[in-house]
C-alpha distance (Angstrom), angle and dihedral (degrees) to the residues before:
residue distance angle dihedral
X1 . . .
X2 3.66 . .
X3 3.12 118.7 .
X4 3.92 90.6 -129.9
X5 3.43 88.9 55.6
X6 3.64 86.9 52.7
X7 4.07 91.1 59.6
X8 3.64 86.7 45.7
X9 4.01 96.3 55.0
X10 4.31 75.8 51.6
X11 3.47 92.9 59.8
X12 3.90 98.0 42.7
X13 3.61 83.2 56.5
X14 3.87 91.8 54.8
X15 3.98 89.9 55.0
X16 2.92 110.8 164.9
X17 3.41 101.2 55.7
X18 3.74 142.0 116.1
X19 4.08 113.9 -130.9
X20 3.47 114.1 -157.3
X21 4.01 141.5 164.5
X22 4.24 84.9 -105.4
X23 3.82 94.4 57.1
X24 3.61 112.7 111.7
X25 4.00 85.0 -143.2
X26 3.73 107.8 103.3
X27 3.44 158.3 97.1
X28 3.87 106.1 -48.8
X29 3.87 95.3 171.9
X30 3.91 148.0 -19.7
X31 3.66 141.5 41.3
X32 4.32 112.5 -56.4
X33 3.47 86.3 -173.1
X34 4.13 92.9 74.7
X35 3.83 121.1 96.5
X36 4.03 108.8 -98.6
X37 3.59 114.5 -111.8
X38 4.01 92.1 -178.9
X39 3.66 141.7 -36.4
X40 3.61 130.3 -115.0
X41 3.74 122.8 -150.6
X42 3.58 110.4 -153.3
X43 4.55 147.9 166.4
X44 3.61 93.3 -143.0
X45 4.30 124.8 -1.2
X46 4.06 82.9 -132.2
X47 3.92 116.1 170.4
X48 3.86 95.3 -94.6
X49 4.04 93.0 56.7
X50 3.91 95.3 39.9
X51 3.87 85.2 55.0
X52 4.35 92.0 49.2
X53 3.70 88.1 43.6
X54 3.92 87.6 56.6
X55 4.06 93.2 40.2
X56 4.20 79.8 56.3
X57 3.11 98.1 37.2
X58 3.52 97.7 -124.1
X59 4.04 99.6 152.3
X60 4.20 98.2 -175.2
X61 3.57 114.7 68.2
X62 3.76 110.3 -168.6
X63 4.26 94.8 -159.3
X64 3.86 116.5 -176.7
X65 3.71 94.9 -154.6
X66 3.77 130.0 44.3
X67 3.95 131.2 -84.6
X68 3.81 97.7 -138.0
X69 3.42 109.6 67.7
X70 3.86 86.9 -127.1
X71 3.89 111.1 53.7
X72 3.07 95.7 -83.6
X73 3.57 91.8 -79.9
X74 3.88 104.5 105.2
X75 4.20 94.8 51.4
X76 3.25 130.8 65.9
X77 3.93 110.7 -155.0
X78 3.28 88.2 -139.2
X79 3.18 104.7 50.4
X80 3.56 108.1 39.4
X81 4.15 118.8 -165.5
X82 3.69 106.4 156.3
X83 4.25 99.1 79.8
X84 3.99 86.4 -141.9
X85 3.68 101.6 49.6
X86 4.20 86.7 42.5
X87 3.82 89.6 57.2
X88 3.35 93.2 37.5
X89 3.64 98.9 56.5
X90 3.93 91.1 35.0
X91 3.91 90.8 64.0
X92 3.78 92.5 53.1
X93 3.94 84.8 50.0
X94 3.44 92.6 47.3
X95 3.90 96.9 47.0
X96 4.31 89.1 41.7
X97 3.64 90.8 -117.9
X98 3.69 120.2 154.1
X99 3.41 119.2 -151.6
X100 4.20 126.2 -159.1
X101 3.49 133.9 176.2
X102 3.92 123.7 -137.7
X103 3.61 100.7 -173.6
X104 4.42 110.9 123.0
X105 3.65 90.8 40.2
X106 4.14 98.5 48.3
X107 3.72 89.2 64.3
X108 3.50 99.3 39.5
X109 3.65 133.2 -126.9
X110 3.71 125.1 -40.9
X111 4.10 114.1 -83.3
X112 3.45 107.3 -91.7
X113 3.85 107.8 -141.7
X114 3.96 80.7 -8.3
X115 3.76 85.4 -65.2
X116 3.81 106.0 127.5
X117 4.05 107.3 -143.0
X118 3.63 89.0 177.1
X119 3.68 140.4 53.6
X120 3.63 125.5 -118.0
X121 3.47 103.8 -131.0
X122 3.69 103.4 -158.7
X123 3.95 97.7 48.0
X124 4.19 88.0 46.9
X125 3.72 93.1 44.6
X126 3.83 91.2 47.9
X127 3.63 83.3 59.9
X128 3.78 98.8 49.1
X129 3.58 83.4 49.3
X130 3.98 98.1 55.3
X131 3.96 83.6 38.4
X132 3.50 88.3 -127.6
X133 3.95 105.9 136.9
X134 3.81 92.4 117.3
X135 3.82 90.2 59.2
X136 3.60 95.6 51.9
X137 3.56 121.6 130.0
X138 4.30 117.8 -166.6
X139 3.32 134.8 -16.6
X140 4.54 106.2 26.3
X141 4.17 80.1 -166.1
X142 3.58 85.1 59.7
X143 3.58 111.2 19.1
X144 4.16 104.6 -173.6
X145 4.04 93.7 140.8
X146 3.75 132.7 78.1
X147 3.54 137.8 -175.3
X148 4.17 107.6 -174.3
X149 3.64 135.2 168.1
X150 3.81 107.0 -72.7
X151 4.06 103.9 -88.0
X152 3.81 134.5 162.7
X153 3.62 111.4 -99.1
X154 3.85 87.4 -132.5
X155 3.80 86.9 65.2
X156 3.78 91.2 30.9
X157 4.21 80.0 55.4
X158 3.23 94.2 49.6
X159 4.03 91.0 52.4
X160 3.74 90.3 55.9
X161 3.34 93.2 53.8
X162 3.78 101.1 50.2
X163 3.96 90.4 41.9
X164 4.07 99.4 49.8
X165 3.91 82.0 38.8
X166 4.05 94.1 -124.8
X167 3.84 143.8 174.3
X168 3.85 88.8 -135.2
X169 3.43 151.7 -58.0
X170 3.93 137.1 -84.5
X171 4.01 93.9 -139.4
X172 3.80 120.4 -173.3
X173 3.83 115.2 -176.4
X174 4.03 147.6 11.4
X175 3.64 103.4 -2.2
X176 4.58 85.5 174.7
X177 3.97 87.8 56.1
X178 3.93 129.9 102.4
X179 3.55 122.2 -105.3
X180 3.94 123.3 -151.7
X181 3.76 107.5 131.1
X182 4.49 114.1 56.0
X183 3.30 123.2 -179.4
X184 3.81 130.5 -168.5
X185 3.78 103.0 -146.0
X186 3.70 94.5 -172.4
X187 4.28 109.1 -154.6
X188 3.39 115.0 16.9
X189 3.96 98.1 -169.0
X190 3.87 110.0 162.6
X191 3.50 91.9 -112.8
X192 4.41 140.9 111.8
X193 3.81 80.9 -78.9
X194 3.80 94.6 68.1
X195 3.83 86.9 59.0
X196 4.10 85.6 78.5
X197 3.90 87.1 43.0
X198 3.49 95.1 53.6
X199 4.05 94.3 51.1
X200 3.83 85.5 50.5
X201 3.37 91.9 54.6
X202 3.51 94.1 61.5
X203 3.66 87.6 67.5
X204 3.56 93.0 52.3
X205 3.69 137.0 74.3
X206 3.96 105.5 -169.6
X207 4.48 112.0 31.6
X208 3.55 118.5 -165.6
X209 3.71 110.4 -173.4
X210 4.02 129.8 172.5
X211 3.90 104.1 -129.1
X212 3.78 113.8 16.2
X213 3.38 124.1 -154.5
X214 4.57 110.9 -157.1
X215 3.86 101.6 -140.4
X216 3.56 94.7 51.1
X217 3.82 121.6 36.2
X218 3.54 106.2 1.9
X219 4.10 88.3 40.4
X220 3.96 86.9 52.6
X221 3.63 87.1 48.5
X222 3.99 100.1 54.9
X223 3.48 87.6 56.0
X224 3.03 100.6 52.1
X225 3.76 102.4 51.7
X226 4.25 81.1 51.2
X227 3.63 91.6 66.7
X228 3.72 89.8 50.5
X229 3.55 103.9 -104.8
X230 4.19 126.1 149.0
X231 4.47 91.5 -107.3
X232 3.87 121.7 129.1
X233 3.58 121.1 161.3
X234 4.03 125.0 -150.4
X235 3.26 123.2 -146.5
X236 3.48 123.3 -162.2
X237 4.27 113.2 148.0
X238 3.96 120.3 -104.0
X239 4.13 93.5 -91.9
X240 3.58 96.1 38.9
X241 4.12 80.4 50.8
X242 4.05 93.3 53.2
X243 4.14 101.8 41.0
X244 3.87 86.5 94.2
X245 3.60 95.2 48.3
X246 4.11 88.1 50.5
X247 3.96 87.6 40.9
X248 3.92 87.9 61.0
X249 4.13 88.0 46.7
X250 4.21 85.2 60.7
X251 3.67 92.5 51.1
X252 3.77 88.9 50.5
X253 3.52 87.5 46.8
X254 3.68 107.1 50.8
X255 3.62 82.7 62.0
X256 3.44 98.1 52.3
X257 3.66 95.5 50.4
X258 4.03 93.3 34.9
X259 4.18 104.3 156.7
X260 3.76 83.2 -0.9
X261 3.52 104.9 90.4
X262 4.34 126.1 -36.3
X263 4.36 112.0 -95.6
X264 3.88 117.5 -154.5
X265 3.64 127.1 -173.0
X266 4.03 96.8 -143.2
X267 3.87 107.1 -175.0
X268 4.34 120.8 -126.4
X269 4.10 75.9 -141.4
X270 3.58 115.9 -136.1
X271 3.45 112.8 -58.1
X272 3.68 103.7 -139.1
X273 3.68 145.9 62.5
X274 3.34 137.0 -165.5
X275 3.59 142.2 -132.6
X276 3.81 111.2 -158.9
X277 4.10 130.3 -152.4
């Protein structure tokens, strides 16, 4: 099949959804008109995974995240300024890859009248990936709150790490205390926004958040664990955060496209390392 048509069986999928010219979902690069050799499901099409998708010859790359380092809204593909983005975008040329981003759709349409109609794909499939659906707490469209067996967030750390496959984590807080309640703060900006975070965290014992901003959150945090209370925070990055979330979309996938055409989940890997005192 196409691999057009391939996109297309994507958005069916995504039904209900609205497709418009001020989606972020669409084309980034390549030719949709070639046959589809295989699909990769990706957090981020970074160098690294554009260059194992051509050494499998996987030539659709399904990236949640953009390619651009800006949106998309600074570079012109065809007119490439930025030496990195040029080469970049030249090697998935070169290797007829075709790269598109599934971002607005994934986690669904806004709230209407903070109803959510939709589910947001990345935060549910991060919890089919943990296996944590009988913890949830709220919203399963949107599942941010958990309620787990009692654990110590050094183990519970240590889970994170081996289930997002990462390097590390950035951990601010009371690694001795006991962790029941995790939330998954989402952005964590520095600005009036964080406000709403911050009351939430109350609630909370463990936070995991995508960006993290140090003189609100993870400030809030620190002191917090100094007076003795049970408050760790995780820290992880925003794509490191989502690769679950995307994993889930490839399992989804390589049932959609069963004898069709082959679906890998190929991970952006964690994006940091760490040197240690």
């Amino acid at each position: 099949m196409k691999i057009i048509e391939v996109i297309e069986t994507i958005k069916f999928f995504h039904q209900p959804y609205i497709w418009s010219d001020n989606t972020r979902d669409k084309v980034l690069c390549g030719d949709v008109q070639k046959e589809c050799t295989g699909v990769a499901v990706t957090c981020c099409a970074t160098y690294e995974v554009i260059k194992k998708c051509a050494e499998r010859k996987l030539n659709l790359i399904i990236s949640h995240e953009g390619i651009t380092y800006n949106y998309e809204k600074k570079y012109d593909i065809n007119c490439f300024e930025n030496e990195v983005v040029r080469k970049k975008i030249d090697y998935a040329y070169d290797n007829d890859i075709v790269i598109w981003r599934d971002h607005d759709a994934m986690h669904g349409p806004f709230p209407k009248n903070n109803i959510r109609e939709k589910t947001d794909l990345i935060f549910y499939g991060t919890m089919k990936e943990l296996g944590w659906e009988k913890y949830l707490i709220g919203d399963e469209k949107k599942p941010l709150w958990y309620k787990i067996p009692p654990i110590k967030a050094e183990k519970l750390g240590a889970l994170l790490i081996e289930k997002w496959n990462l390097n590390g984590l950035r951990i601010v807080g009371n690694l001795d205390s006991t962790i029941s309640m995790v939330y998954m703060c989402e952005h964590v900006t520095g600005g009036e926004k964080d406000i709403a975070i911050l009351d939430n965290c109350a609630k909370a014992e463990a936070i995991i958040p995508l960006e993290i901003c140090d003189y609100t959150v993870t400030t809030y945090v620190r002191d917090a664990a100094a007076m003795g209370m049970n408050k760790v925070i995780f820290e992880m990055g925003h794509f490191n955060a989502e690769e679950l979330g995307m994993k889930y979309l490839a399992n989804i996938l390589s049932d959609i496209f069963v004898n069709r055409c082959p679906v890998e989940f190929i991970q952006s890997g964690d994006g940091f390392d760490y040197l240690l005192k």
